[in-house]
N, C-alpha and C positions, 0 to 999 in steps of 0.2 A: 321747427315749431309749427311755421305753416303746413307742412305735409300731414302732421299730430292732429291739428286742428281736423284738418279732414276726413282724416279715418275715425276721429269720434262722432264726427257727424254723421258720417253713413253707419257706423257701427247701430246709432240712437237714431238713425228713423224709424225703424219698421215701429218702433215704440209709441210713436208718438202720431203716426197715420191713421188716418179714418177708419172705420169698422167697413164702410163700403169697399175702399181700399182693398181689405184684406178677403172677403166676400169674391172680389172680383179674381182676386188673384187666385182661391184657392177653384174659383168655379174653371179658370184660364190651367190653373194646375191638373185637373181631372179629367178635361178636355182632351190635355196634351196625352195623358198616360193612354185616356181612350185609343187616339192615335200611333201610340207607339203598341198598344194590344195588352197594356196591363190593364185588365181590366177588374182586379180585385183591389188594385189600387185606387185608382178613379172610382169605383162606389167607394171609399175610404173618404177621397174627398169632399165628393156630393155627402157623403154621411155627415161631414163637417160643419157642409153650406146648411142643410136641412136641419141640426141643432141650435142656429141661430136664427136661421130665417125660413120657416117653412111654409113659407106665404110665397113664395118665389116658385116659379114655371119651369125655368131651365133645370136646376137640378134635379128635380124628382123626372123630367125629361129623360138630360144627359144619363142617368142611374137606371135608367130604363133601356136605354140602349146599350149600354154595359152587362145588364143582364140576359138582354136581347142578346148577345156576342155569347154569353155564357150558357147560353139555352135554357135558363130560367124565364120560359115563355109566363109562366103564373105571376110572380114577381114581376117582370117587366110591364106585364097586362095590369097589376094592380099603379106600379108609378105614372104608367100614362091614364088612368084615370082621375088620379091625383092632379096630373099636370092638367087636365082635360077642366076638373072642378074650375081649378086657378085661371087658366085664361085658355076661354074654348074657341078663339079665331085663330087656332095654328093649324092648318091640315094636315102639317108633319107628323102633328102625334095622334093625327086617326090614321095614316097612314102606319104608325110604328106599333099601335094598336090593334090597325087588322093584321098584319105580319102575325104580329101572337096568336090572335086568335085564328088565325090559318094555321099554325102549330099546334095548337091546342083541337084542332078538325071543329072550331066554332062557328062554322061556314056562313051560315044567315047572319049572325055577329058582324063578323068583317063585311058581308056585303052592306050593311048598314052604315060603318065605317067608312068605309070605301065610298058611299054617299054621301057624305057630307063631307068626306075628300074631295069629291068633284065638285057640290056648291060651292068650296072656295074656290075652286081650280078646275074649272072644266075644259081649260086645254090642255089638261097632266093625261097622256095618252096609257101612262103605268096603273094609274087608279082606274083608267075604265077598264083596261086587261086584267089585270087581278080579280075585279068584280066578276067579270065574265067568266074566270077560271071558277072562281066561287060559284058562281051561279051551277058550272057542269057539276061540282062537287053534290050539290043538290038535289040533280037531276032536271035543274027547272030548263030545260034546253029551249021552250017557247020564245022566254025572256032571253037567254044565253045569244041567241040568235040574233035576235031584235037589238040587243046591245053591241053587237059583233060588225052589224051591217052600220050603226052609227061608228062605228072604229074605221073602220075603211073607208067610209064617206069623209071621213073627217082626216085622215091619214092613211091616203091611197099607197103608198110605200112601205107600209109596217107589214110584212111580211108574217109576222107571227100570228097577226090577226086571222089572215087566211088560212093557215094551218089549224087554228082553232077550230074557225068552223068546218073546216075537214073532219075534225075529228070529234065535233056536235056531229056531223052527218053517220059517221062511223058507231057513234054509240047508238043512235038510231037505225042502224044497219043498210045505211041506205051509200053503200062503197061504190057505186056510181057516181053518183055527187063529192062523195069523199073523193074521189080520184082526180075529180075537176078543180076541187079549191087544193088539191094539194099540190098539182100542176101551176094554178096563180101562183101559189106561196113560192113555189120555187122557182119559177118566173120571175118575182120581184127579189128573190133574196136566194140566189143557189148556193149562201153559204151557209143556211139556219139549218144546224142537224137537227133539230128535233124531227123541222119537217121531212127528212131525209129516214129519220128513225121511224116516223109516222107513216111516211109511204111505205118502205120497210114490209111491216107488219100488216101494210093493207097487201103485199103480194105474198108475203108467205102465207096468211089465212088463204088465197088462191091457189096454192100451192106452185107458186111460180119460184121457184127458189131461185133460177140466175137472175133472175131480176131481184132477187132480195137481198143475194150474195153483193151484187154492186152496189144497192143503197146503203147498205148498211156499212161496206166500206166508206162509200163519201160521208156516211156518219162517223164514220172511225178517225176519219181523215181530219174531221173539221174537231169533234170533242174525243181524244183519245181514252178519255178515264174510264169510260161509263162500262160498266162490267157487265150488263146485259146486253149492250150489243157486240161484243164477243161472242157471248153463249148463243144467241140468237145466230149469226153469222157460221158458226161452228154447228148448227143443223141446218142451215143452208146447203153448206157444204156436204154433210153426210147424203143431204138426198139428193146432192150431184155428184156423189164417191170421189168425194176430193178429200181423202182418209187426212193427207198429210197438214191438209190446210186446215181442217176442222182441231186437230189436234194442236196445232199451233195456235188458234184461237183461244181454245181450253187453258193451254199453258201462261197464255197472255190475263187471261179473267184470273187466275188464279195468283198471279204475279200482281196484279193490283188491288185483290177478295182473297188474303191464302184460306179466309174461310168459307169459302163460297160450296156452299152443300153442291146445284147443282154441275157445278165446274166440276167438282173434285170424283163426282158420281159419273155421269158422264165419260169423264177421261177414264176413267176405269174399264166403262164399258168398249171403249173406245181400244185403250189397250188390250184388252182380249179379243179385241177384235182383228187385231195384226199380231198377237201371238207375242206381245209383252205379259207376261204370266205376274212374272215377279213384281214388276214397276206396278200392275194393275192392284195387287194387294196393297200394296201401299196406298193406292188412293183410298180404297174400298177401309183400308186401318183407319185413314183420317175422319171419312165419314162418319164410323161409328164412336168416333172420340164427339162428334159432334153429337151423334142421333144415336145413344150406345142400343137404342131397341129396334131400330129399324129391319126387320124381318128379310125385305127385299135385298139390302145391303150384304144380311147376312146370308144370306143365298149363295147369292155372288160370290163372295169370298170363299165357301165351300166348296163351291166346282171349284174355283182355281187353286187350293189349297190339294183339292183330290187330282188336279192335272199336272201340279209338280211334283205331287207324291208325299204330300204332310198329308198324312191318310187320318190322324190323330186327330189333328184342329180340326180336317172335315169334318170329322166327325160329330165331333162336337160344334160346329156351323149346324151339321144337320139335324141335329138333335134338336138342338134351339129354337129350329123353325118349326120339328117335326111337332113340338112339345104342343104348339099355337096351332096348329095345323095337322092333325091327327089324319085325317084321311090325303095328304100330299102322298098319289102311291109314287111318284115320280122322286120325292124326295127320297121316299124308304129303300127303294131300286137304288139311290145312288151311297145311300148310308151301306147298305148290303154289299156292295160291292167293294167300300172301303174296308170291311170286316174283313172279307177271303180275302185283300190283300196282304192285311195285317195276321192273316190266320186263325181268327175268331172264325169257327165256322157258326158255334152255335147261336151266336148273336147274327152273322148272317141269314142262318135259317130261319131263326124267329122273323125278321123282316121282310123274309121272303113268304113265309107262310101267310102274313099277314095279308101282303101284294095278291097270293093265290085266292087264300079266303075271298078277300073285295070281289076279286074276276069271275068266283063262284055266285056271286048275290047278286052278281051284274051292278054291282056300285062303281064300279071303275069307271073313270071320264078316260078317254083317251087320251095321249099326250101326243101332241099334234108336232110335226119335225118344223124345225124351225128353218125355214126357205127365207134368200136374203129380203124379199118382199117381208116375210114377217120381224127383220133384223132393223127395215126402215121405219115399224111402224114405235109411236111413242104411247108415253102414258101419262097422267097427271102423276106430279110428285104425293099426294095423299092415297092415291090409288093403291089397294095393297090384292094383285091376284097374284099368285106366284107364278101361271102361266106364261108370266109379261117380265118375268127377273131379270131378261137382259133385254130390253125394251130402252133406248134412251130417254130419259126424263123432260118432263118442261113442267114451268112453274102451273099451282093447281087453279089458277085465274089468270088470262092474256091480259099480261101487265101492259098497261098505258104508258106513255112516255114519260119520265118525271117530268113537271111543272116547273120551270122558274120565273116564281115571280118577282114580278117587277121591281125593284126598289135600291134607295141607294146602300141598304143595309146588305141585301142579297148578294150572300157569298163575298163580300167585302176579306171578310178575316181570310178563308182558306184560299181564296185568290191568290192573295200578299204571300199565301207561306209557299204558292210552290213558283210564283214567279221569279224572273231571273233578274234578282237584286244582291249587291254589293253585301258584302260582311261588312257592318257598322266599325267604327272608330276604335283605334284600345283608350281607352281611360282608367281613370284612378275608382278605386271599388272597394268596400270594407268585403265584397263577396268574391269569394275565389274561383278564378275561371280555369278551364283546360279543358279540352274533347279528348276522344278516347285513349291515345295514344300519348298524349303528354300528360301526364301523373303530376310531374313539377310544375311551378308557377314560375312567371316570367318574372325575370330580376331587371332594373333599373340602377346604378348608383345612386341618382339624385332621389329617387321613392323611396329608396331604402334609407337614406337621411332622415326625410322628410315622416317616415315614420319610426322613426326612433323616438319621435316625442310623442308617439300616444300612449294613451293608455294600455294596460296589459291587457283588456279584452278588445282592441280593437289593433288592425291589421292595414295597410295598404296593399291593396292586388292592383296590377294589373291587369285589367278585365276587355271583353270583347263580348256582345252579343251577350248583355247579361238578360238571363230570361226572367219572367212575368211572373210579381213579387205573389207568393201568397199571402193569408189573409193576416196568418202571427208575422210574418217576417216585413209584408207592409207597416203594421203597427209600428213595431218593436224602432223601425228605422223614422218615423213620423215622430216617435217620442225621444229617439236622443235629437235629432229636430230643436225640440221642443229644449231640452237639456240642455244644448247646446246654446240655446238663444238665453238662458237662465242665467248661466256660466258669464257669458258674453259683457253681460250689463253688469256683473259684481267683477269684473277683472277690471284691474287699472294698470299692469305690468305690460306694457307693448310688446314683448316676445312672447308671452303667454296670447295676448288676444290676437295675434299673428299665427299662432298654432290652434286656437279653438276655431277661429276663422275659416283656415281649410280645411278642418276638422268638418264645417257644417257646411261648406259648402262641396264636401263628396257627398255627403249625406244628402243634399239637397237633389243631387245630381243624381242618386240611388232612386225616390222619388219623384222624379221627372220634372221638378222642381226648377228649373232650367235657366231664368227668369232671375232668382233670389241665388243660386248658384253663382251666378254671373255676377252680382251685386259685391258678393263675398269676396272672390277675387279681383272682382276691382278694388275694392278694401286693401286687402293681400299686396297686391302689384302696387299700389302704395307705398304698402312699407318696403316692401321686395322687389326692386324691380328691373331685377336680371333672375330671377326665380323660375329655372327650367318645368316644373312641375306647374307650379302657379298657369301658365302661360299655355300652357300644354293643356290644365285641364277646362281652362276658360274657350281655349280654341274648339277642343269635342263639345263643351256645350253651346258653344252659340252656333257652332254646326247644324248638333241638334234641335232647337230653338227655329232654327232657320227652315230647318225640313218640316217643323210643324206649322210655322207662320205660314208656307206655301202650300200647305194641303189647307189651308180655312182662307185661301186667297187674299192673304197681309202680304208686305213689304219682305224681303227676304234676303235680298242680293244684300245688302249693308250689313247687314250681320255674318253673310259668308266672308264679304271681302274683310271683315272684321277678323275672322276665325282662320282666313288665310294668314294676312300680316303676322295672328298672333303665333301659330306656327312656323314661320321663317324666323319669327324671333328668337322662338326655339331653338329650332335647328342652329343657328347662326352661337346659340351657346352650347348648344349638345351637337355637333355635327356629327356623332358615329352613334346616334340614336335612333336602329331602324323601326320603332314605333311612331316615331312622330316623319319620318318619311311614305309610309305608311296610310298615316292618317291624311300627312297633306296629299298624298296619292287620292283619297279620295276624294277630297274638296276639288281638285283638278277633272278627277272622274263626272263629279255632279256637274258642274260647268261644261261639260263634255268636252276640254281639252284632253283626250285620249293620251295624244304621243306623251304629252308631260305626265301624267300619270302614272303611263308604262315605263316612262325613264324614272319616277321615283319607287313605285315595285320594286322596279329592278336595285337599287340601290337598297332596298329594306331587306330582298332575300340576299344578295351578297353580305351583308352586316349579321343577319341570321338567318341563315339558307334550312333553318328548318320550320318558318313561319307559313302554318299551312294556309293560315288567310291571307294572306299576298300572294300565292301562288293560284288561289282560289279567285281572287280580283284580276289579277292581272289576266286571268283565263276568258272571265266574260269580257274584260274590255277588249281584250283582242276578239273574241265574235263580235262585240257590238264594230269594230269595223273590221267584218268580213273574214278575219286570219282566225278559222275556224279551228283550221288543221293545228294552229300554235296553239290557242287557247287552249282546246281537248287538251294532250299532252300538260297543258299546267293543272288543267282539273285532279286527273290522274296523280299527277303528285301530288296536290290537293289531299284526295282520299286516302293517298298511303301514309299521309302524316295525321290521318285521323278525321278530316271533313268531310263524312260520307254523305253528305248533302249534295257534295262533287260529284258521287257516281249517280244519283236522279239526274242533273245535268248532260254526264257524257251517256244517260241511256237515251233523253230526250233526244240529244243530237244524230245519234244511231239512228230514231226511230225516222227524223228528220231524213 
């Protein structure tokens, strides 16, 4: 009877709690989903706050930065004005403000921003960088300057600072100077590619290529992504006939840009240059899938169509260009020629008469042979002579080094996706999970009981790594939510509100909900309380729960060692259950007990040796201590069971 007592009472709180209460919770709710990257959930939330109270700061904040995540710079730029209206002593949101209007190329905007960022905060060394980046954006280099020299006086260490004004001096042409601050910069910080990137490009404009060849390596070294210092590196090379190595470049831009025009261009020219005929059309195909008019392109492809003996498609290459370019005699010479080989004389001779006629009128330009001095030299990609068709390409403006500015939003999301983090927890799901290679869903006994009491549109999965809800599929799970809490209050049968119970709190758990989740199954664990499932799915969320409390600097360890117990409780009634070995694998993994971890892995693939996320965990935890050789090897099986997120890992370790 006492036990009874109890669970109507937590069943009849949320009912009878303050409006503030529920306010705070859904703001703490939106927050979290922020954190976990769903972010069309979290504006769901703030949408919530904002219908009741839209006198409040933080939501029209938080929903700003939500959309700031989503690249809705216009939207994000309108809620921080909002929040700006509501209470204007937070620098945060001139801060998340200029970000936008840096998006939106609002340059004077954000520098305005960015000032009144620094009257709260004039020791934030991010908001005077960014302004100064703004300020170049402008051209005001005067001021750019003057702001530059206060950065350094003020943060003799900030390395970045010094690169900037390298590259104030550079856009003033003044690469004397430039040479000197980019020497500091890399004095104080010889691990900042940009300035690495930046000197770069101040020796290949000197045409010092081995000296560009190498910066641009220790830029490669230190940010491997960037796809221009590839392409840039790979004419380095050409004009130190280092054929093998420029090509290898190419393949590498292409490998992380497969759209990359001048990568794909390039290597083209690159392979007719060692007498890849065949592999060189393929580039030259891709191109035109990109640029299907590009004249130069289709140049290219002609000779090499008429050097493997597709006399036909040159033809029609040559034609294409001839059509646009009526006096190329060089091209009509080489159409002519594909005629007699296909035994067309008289369309040969027409082309040739044509060639004679010109040489009669003295309209003919000579066609100059092409000496490898002429093979070295480039051309802008806009440039259209046909003289220059196998000229290698560079961009039609000496691209600057990307900018990243300062902030704690900058690059946050894409960070997180290619860092080397754990596959999240399996838990209870209405949404069905599997990667490529597994089609089926994962079975349980105790889940499979446990949903036999739902309804007929609704399912228990188990799930792993469920991704980031959209905007029908957030609703839709928000309102049986809602349904569910409806249900809840007109039940009086104790097995029935024992089944809507966990009913809403996966639902809870589907919306990040984590908090109210937890509530439910303590409810649950009440009435049930040897309930493998119950236990299990309380343990994944206060997991979760715990990872978000320690990214906003709350309490956290109490909730883990809470989510640990609840799993060995598990275990101790499901012991041949490799999900929840699994899972406590990971709780072990977070506390960075390793060995324990790797011994419960291992006991999850023995149980089911075809679980690609254990073999995927087990892989980083043995890098994280140093058994590189082991982990690789579980990566590997990782990806043949369908985790191809495993082969980014074993190529990073390669590259390593």
């Amino acid at each position: 009877m006492y036990r009874k007592i109890i669970v109507f009472l937590c069943l009849f709180i949320p009912s009878i709690v303050t409006a503030q209460y529920n306010i705070e919770r859904l703001i703490i709710n939106g927050r979290s989903a922020l954190y976990y990257e769903d972010y069309v959930l979290s504006i769901q939330y703030f949408n919530k706050v904002l219908n009741y109270k839209p006198y409040l700061y933080e939501p029209w904040y938080y929903r700003g930065v939500a959309k700031f995540y989503l690249e809705d710079f216009y939207g994000a730029e309108g809620d921080c004005d909002r929040a700006i209206e509501l209470n204007p002593y937070i620098e945060g949101l001139y801060e998340l403000r200029g970000l936008c209007k840096i998006r939106l190329q609002k340059y004077q905007e954000a520098i305005e921003d960015y000032g009144k960022a620094i009257a709260f905060r004039p020791d934030h060394k991010d908001y005077w960088f960014n302004r100064v980046l703004c300020r170049m954006e402008i051209k005001d280099y005067d001021r750019a300057k003057t702001e530059t020299d206060t950065i350094i006086a003020k943060w003799k260490d900030f390395s970045r600072a010094y690169s900037v004004m390298a590259e104030i001096h550079l856009r003033q042409a003044d690469t004397v100077k430039a040479a000197e601050w980019l020497d500091k910069s890399l004095q104080a910080d010889p691990y900042d590619a940009e300035a690495w990137m930046t000197k770069a490009g101040l020796s290949m404009s000197r045409d010092e290529w081995k000296d560009a060849e190498k910066e641009l390596s220790r830029a490669i070294h230190l940010k491997p992504q960037i796809v221009a210092n590839y392409i840039n590196r790979a004419l380095a090379r050409l004009n130190t006939n280092n054929l093998r190595g420029a090509m290898s470049d190419y393949d590498m831009a292409i490998d992380f840009d497969p759209n990359n025009f001048l990568a794909h261009y390039n290597r083209g020219l690159l392979r007719v240059r060692v007498g890849d005929d065949n592999r060189a059309i393929e580039d030259f195909n891709y191109v035109l899938k990109m640029e299907p008019n590009n004249l130069m392109a289709v140049y290219n492809r002609a000779t090499l169509y008429h050097r493997t003996g597709n006399y036909r498609s040159a033809i029609k290459d040559y034609t294409t260009v001839i059509n646009q370019y009526p006096n190329f005699w060089y091209g009509l010479q080489q159409r002519a020629r594909c005629y007699r080989q296909l035994g067309m004389k008289a369309q040969a001779e027409k082309d040739e008469f044509r060639i004679f006629k010109a040489q009669m009128d003295k309209h003919l330009g000579i066609q100059p042979r092409w000496t490898k001095e002429k093979r070295q030299q480039t051309r802008k990609k806009s440039e259209v002579d046909m003289s220059k068709y196998n000229q290698i390409v560079v961009a039609d403006e000496e691209e600057t080094v990307e900018r990243e500015y300062a902030s704690i939003y900058r690059g946050r999301v894409q960070n997180r996706k290619v860092e080397t983090v754990l596959m999240p927890d399996f838990i209870l799901s209405y949404i069905p999970y599997g990667n490529v290679l597994q089609a089926s869903q994962w079975f349980d006994a105790h889940v499979d009981r446990a949903g036999s009491k739902l309804p007929l549109n609704l399912r228990y999965y188990i799930n792993c790594n469920p991704t980031a809800l959209d905007d029908r599929t957030s609703d839709r799970y928000l309102r049986l939510c809602d349904s569910l809490s409806v249900k809840l209050e007109n039940e009086k049968e104790m097995g029935r509100i024992k089944d809507i119970t966990l009913m809403r709190a996966v639902a809870y758990a589907i919306v990040q909900n984590y908090d109210d989740a937890v509530a439910d199954l303590d409810t649950y664990l009440e009435i049930d309380t040897a309930s493998v499932v119950a236990l299990w799915q309380r343990s994944v969320c206060l997991h979760l729960s715990s990872d978000f409390r320690l990214s906003q600097g709350m309490e956290s360890q109490i909730r883990l060692a809470k989510a640990l117990k609840d799993v060995n409780r598990a275990i101790k009634l499901e012991p041949d259950n490799p999900f929840l070995y699994y899972n406590r694998a990971n709780i072990h993994a977070r506390n960075k007990d390793y060995q324990a971890a790797i011994a419960d892995y291992d006991k999850a693939i023995a149980l089911q040796p075809n679980m690609a996320e254990a073999y995927y965990n087990r892989g980083l935890v043995y890098t994280f201590i140093e058994k590189r050789d082991i982990g690789m090897k579980d990566m590997s099986r990782a990806g043949e069971l369908g985790l191809h997120q495993a082969y980014s890992i074993l190529k990073r370790n390669a590259e390593k």
